[in-house]
C-alpha positions in Angstrom: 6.0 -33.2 12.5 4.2 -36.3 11.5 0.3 -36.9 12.0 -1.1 -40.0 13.1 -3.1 -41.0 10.2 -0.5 -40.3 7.7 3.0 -41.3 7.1 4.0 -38.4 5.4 5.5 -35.2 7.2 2.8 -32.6 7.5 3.5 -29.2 6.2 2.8 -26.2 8.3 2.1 -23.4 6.2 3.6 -20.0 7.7 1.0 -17.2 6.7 1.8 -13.4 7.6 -0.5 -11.1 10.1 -3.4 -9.7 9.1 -1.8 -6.2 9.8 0.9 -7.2 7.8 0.4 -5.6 4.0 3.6 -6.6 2.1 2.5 -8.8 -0.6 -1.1 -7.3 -1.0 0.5 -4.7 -3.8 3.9 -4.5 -5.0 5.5 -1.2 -3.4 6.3 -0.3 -7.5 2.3 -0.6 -7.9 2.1 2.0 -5.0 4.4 4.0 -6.8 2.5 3.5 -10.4 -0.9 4.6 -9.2 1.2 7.8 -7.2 2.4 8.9 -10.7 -0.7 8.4 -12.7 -2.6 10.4 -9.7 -0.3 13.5 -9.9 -0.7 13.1 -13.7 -4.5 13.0 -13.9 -5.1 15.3 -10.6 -2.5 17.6 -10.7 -2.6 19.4 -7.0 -5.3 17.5 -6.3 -4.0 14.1 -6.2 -3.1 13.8 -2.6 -6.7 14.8 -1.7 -8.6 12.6 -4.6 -6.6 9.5 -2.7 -7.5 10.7 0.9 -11.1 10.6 -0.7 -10.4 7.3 -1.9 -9.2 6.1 1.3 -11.8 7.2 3.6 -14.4 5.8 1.1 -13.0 2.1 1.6 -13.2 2.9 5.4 -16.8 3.4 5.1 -17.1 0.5 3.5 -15.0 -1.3 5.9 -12.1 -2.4 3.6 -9.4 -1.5 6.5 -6.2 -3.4 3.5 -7.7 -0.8 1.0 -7.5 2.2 3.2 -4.4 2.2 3.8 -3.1 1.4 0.8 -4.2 4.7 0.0 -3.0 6.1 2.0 0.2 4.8 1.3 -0.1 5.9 -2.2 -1.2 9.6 -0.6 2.3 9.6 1.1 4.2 8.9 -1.9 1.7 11.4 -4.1 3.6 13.7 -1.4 7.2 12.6 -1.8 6.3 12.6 -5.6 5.1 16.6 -5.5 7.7 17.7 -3.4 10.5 19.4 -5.7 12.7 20.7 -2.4 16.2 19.5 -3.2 16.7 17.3 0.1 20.6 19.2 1.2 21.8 22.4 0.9 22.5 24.3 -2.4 26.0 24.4 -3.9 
């Protein structure tokens, strides 16, 4: 596409939807803060985030609640020692 002033293409830069959270942290990031949570909070952890996320939605940070609570679902899959098949 070429504007009319310029005779140089013009770049259209493609930018993601605002729902859209890949790129705001790194999923290993997610994982990072999961691990230090259950580390620091033991049993606690899942609820200390859940605290964590609905602070940043009183505060109207929507990106920051639910990173949270992304990092409370991985607290979970972190905590949860139940071999995933049966037994041999």
């Amino acid at each position: 596409m070429r504007s009319r002033t310029s005779k140089f293409p013009v770049l259209n830069v493609y930018t993601r939807a605002p729902s859209s959270l890949r790129g705001v942290i790194p999923e290993i990031d997610i994982w990072r803060v999961a691990n230090l949570m259950l580390k620091r909070y033991g049993d606690r952890a899942r609820q200390e985030s859940a605290r964590h996320a609905d602070e940043l939605w009183a505060a109207g940070d929507a990106t920051g609640e639910v990173i949270w609570l992304r990092i409370g679902d991985v607290i979970a899959q972190l905590a949860n020692t139940t071999p995933p098949g049966p037994l041999h």
